[in-house]
DOZAVEX-356693 format. One record per residue (C-alpha): residue number from 1; x, y, z. Coordinates in Angstrom, 3 decimals. Layout:
N
[node NUM, [X, Y, Z]];
...
***
This chain:
342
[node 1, [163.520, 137.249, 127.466]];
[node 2, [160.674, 134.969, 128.735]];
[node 3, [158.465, 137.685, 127.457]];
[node 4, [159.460, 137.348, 124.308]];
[node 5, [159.331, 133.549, 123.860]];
[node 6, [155.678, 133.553, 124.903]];
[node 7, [155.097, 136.131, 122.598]];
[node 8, [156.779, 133.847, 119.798]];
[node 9, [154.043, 131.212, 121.024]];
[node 10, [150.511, 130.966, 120.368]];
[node 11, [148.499, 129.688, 123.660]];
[node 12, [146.656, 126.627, 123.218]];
[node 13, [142.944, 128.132, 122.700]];
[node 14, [144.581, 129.920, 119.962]];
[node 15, [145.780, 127.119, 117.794]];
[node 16, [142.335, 125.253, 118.712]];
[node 17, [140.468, 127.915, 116.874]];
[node 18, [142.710, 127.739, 113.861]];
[node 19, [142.022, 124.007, 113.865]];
[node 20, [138.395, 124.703, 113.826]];
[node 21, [138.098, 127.353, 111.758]];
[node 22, [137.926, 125.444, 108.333]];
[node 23, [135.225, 123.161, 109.675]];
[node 24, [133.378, 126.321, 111.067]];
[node 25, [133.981, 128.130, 107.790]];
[node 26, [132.426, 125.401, 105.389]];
[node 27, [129.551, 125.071, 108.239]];
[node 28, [128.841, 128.576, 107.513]];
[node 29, [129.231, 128.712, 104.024]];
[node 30, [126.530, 125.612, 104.059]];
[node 31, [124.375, 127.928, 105.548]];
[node 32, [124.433, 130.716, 103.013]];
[node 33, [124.164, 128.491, 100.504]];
[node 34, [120.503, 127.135, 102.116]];
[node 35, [119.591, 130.550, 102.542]];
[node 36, [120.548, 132.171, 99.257]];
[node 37, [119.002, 128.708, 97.965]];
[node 38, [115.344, 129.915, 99.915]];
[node 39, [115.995, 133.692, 99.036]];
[node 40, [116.407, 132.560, 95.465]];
[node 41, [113.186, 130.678, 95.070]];
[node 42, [110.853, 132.829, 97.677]];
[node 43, [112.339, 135.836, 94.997]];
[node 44, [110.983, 134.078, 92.146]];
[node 45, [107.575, 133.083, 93.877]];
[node 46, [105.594, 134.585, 91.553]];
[node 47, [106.757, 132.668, 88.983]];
[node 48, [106.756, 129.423, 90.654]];
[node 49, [103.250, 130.145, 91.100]];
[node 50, [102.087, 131.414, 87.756]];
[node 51, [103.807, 128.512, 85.670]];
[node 52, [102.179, 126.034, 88.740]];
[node 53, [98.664, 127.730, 88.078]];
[node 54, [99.176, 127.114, 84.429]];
[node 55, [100.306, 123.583, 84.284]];
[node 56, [97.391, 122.551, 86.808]];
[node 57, [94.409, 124.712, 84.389]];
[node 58, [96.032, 122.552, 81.249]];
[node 59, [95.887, 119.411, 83.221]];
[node 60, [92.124, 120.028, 84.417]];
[node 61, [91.217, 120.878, 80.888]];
[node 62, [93.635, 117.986, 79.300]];
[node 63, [91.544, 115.428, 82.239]];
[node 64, [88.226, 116.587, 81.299]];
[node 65, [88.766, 116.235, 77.346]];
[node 66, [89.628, 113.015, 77.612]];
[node 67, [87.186, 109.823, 76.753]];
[node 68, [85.980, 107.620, 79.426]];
[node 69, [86.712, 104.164, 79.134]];
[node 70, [85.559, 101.214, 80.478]];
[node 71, [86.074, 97.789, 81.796]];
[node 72, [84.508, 94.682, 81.713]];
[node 73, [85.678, 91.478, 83.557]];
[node 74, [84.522, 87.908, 83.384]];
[node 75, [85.481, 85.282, 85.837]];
[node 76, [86.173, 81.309, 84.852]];
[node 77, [86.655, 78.319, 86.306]];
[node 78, [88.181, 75.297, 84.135]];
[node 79, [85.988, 72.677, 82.686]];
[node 80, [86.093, 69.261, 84.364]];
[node 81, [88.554, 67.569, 81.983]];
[node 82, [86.907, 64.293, 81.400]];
[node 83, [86.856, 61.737, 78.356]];
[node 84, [89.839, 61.103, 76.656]];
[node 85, [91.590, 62.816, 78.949]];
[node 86, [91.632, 60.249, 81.726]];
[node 87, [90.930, 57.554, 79.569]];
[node 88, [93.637, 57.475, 77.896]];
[node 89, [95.844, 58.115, 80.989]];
[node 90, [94.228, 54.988, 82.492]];
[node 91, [95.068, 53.032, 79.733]];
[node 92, [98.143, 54.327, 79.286]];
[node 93, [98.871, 52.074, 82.523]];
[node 94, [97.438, 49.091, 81.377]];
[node 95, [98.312, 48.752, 77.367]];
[node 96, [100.992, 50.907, 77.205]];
[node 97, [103.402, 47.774, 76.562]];
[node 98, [101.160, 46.215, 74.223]];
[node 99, [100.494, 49.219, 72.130]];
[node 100, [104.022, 49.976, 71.617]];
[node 101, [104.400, 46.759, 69.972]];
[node 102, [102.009, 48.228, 66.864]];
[node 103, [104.197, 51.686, 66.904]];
[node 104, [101.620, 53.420, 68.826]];
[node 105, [102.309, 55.919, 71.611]];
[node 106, [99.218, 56.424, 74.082]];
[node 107, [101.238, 58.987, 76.018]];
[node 108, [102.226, 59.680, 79.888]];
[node 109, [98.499, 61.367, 81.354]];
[node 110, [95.716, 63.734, 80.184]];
[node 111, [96.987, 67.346, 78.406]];
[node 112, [96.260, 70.971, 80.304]];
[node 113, [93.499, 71.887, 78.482]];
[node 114, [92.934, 74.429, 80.659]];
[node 115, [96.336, 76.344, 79.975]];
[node 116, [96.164, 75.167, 76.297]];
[node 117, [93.205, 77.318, 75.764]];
[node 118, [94.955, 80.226, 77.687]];
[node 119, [97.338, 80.233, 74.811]];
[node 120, [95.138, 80.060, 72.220]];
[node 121, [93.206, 82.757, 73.665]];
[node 122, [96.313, 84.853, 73.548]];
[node 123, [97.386, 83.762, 70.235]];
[node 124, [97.557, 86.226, 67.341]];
[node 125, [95.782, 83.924, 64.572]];
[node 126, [92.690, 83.331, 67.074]];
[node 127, [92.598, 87.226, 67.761]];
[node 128, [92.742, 87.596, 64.037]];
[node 129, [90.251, 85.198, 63.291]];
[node 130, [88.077, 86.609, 65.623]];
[node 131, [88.245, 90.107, 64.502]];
[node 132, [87.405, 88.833, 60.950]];
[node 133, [84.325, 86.700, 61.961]];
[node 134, [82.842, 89.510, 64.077]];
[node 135, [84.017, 92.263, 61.939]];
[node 136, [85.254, 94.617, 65.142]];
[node 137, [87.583, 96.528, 62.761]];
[node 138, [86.014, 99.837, 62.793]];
[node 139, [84.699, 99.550, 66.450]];
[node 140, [88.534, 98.691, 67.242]];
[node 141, [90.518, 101.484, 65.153]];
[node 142, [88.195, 104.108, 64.852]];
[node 143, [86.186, 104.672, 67.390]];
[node 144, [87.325, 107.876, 69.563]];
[node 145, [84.095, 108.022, 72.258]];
[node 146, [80.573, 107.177, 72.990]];
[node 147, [77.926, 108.430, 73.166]];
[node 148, [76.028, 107.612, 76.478]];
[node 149, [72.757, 108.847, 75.146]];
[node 150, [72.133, 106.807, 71.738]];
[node 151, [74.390, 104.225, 72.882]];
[node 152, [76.256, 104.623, 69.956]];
[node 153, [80.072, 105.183, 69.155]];
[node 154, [81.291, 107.752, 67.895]];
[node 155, [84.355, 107.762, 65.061]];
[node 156, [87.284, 109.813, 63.871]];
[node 157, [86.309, 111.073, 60.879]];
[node 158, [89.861, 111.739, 60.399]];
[node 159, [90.369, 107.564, 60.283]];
[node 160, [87.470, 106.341, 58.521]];
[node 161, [84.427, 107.648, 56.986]];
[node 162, [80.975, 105.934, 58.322]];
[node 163, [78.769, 107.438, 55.255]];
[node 164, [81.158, 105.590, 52.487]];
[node 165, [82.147, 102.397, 54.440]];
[node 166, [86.175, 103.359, 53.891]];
[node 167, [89.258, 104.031, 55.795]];
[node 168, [90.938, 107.405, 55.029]];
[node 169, [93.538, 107.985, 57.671]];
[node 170, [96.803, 109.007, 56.685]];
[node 171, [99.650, 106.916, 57.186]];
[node 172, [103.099, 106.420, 55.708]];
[node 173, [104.689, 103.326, 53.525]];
[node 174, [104.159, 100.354, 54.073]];
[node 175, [101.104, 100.960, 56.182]];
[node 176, [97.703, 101.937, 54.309]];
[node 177, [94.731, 103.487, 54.776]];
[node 178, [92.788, 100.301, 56.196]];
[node 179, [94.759, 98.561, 59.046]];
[node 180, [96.444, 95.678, 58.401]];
[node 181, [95.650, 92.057, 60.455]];
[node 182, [99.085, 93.224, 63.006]];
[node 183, [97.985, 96.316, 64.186]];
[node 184, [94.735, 95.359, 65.066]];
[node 185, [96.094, 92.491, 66.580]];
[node 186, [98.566, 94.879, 68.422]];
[node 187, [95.290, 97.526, 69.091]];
[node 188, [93.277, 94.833, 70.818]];
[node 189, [96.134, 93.161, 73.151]];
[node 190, [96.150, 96.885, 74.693]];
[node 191, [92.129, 96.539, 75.725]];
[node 192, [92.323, 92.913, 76.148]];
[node 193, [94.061, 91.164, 79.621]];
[node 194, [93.883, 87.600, 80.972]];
[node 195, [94.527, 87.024, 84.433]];
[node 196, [94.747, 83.439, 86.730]];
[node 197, [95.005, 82.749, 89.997]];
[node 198, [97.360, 79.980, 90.708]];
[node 199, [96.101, 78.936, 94.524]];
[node 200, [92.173, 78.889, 92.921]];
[node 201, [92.996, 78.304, 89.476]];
[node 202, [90.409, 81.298, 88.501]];
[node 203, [90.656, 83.000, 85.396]];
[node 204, [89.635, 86.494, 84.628]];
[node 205, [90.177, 87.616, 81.377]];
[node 206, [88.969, 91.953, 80.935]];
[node 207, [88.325, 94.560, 78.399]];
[node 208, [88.335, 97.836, 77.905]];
[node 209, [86.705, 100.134, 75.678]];
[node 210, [84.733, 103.132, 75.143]];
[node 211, [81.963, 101.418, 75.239]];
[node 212, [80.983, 99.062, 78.530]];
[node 213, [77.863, 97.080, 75.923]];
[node 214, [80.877, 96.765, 73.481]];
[node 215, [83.327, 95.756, 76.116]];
[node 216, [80.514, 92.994, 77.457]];
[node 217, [79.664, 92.076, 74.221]];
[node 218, [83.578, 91.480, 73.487]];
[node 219, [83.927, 88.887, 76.326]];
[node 220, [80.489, 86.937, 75.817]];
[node 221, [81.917, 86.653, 72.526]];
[node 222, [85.461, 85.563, 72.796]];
[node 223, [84.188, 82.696, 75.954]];
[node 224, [82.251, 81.422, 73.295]];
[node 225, [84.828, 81.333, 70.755]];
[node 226, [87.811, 79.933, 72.666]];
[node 227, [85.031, 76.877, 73.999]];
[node 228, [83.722, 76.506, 70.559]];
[node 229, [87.528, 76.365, 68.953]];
[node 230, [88.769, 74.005, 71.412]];
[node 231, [85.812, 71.606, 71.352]];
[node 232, [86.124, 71.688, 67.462]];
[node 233, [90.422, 71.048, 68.065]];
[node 234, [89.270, 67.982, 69.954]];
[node 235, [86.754, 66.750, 68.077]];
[node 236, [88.957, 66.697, 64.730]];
[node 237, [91.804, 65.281, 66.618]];
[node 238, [89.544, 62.612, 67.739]];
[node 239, [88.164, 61.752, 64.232]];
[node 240, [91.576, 61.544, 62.919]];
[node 241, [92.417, 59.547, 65.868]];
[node 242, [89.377, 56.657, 65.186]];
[node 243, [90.324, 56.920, 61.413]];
[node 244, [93.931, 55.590, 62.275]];
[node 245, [93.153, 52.903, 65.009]];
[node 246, [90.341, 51.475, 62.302]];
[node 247, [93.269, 51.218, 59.915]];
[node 248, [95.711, 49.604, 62.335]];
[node 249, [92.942, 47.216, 64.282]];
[node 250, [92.754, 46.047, 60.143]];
[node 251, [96.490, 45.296, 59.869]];
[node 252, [96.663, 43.306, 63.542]];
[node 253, [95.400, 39.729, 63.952]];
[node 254, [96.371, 39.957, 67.834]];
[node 255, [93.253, 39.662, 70.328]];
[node 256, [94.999, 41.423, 72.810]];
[node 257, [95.939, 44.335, 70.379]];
[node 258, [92.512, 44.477, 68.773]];
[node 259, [90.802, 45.088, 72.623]];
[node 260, [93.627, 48.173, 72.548]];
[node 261, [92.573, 49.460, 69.572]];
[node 262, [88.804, 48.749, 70.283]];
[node 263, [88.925, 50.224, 73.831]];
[node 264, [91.031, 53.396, 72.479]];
[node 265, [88.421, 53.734, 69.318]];
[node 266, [85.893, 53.555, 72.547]];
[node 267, [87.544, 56.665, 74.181]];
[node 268, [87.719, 58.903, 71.090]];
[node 269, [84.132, 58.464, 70.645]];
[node 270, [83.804, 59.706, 74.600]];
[node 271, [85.743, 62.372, 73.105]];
[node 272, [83.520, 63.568, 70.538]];
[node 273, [80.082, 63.118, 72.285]];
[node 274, [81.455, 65.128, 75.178]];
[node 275, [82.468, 68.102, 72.628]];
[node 276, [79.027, 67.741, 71.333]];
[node 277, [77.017, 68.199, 74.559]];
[node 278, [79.230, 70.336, 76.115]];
[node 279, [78.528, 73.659, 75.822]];
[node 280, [81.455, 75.428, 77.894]];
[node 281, [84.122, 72.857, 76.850]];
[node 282, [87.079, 73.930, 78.364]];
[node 283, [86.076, 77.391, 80.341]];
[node 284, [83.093, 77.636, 82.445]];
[node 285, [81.478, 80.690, 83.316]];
[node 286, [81.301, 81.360, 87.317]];
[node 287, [80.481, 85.346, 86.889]];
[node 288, [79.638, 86.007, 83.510]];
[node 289, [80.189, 89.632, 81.748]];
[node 290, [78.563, 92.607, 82.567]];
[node 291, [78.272, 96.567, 81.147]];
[node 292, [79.547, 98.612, 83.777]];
[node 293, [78.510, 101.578, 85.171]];
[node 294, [81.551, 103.531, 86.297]];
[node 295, [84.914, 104.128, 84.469]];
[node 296, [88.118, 102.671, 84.864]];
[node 297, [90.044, 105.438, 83.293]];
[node 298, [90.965, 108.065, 83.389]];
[node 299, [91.830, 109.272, 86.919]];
[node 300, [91.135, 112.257, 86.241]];
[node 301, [91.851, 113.980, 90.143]];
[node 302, [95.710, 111.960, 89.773]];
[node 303, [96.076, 113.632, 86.415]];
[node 304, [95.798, 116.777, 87.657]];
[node 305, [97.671, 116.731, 91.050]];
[node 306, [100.478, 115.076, 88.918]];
[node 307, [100.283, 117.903, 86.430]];
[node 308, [99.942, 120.630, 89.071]];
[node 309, [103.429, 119.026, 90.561]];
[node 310, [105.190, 118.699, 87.879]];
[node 311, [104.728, 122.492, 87.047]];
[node 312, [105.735, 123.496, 90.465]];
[node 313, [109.130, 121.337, 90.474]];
[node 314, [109.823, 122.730, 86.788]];
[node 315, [109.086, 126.033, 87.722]];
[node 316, [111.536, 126.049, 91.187]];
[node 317, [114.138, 124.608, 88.510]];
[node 318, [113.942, 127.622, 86.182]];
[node 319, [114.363, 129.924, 89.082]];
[node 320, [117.269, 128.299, 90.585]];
[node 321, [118.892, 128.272, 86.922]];
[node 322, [117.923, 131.781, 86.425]];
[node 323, [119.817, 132.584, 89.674]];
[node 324, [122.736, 130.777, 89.736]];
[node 325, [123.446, 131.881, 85.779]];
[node 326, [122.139, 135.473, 86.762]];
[node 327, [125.492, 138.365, 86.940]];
[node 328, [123.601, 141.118, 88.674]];
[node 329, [122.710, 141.484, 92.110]];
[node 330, [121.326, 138.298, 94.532]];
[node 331, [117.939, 137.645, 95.916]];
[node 332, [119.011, 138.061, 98.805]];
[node 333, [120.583, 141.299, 98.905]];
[node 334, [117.274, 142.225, 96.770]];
[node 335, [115.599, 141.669, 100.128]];
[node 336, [117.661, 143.295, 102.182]];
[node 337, [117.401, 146.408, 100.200]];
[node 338, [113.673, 146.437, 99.682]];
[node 339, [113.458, 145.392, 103.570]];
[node 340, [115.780, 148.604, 103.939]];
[node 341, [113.937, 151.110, 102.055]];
[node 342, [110.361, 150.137, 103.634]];
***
């Protein structure tokens, strides 16, 4: 009898290793899985290695076929804001009472001219004004490469044609042949980047192009233009300013208004002689532009170690899809019979 109840009972070891048996199971099964998972891509090596070797030749030739392009940097420092600026913050202070008497507001301190100028830079109608004026149409929208030799760009002749002065490129409703003012707005905010340090208050505004002489030339240019468009700004407020305090220092019979209106008149006309004598009005040049010598882009080396990977990681993803959806017989038992027969 006692023999047979311990044979109705399983021993403790027993029911231990049933316990553990599921855990042991899926620990195995994770195992197969790894190695079927290595069987399946050393089995389709040669693959993996053909469609690497072919992705990294089209990425060396794709790197070398591609333009250099340059960049050219500036660095600026802001003008000292003088004239009207503090002026008429300092007498702000004193008349401010007084001048709001005659309906005149002489404001709270000096403007940011600094930051004002930033904006205008950045602005589309200054951009397109300053395509227009310097006629950087074709040099913007056509140009493909350059020629290092001649110094001279070189154009798709697909875009525009050099011998007959006109644009020929092929584009659909509403755009036409000759780019409109937008997209050569939009083509010259991709070469063009402004930069300022807020600790220093540095600006450095960069271009890129083809060209580095075209890329310095740009930025000579456009210091020139944002100082020259700002100082003209100024001086035309300023006039317009002197016109109207003439015309209220008229209408006033008040001494103490009239030394306002003769003291503000006094600080316009700081104004304008400072615009006219001032060459770098707003932004002055610390490191002016230069034509440099190596490229910025492209990087060529990342392009093709980046091309090179990405045909190795598609490639191990077309064998693992090829095996898993495969019917006929695994990898791995592929080995084992080739292993077998040798």
């Amino acid at each position: 009898m006692q023999s047979t109840k311990l044979q109705g009972k399983a021993s403790p070891e027993v029911l231990a290793m049933n316990v553990n048996a599921p855990y042991q199971n899926s620990e195995n099964d994770d195992e197969i899985d790894l190695a079927e998972l290595w069987f399946a891509i050393w089995s389709g090596k040669v693959l993996i290695i053909a469609i690497s070797f072919i992705f990294a030749v089209s990425s060396i030739i794709y790197a070398i076929n591609q333009p250099n392009i340059y960049k050219a940097s500036t660095l600026l420092a802001p003008a000292s804001e003088q004239g009207s600026a503090g002026g008429l913050a300092k007498m702000a202070g004193q008349f401010g009472g007084l001048a709001s008497l005659a309906g005149i507001n002489l404001g709270g301190g000096g403007t940011d001219k600094t930051g004002l100028a930033l904006e205008v830079l950045k602005s589309r109608l200054f951009i397109e004004n300053f395509i227009n004026k310097h006629q950087l149409l074709v040099p913007l929208m056509a140009t493909k490469d350059w020629d290092v030799n001649t110094n001279t760009l070189i154009l798709d002749d697909e875009l525009y044609n050099a011998k007959s002065n006109m644009w020929i490129r092929e584009v659909s409703a509403p755009k036409k042949a000759k780019p409109s003012a937008w997209e050569a707005f939009e083509a010259f905010n991709e070469l063009f980047s402004v930069s300022s340090d807020k600790e220093s208050g540095m600006i450095t505004i960069s271009i890129e192009h083809y060209s580095p002489e075209v890329a310095k030339q740009w930025l000579l240019w456009l210091v020139a233009e944002i100082n020259n468009t700002m100082r003209e700004q100024d001086k035309s407020e300023a006039q317009r300013s002197i016109n109207f305090l003439s015309e209220k220092l008229q209408e006033t019979q008040l001494a103490d208004m009239q030394t306002v209106f003769y003291q503000l008149i006094e600080e316009q006309t700081k104004t304008i002689m400072l615009a006219e004598v001032s060459q770098e009005y707003v932004l002055k040049t610390i490191d002016p532009a230069n034509a440099p010598d190596e490229k910025a882009k492209p990087k060529r080396a990342l392009i093709v170690v980046l091309g090179t990977m990405l045909g190795g990681i598609l490639s191990v993803l077309i064998v693992l899809v090829r095996y898993f959806t495969s019917n006929g017989k695994s990898p791995k038992e592929s080995m084992l019979s080739e292993t077998q027969g040798n």
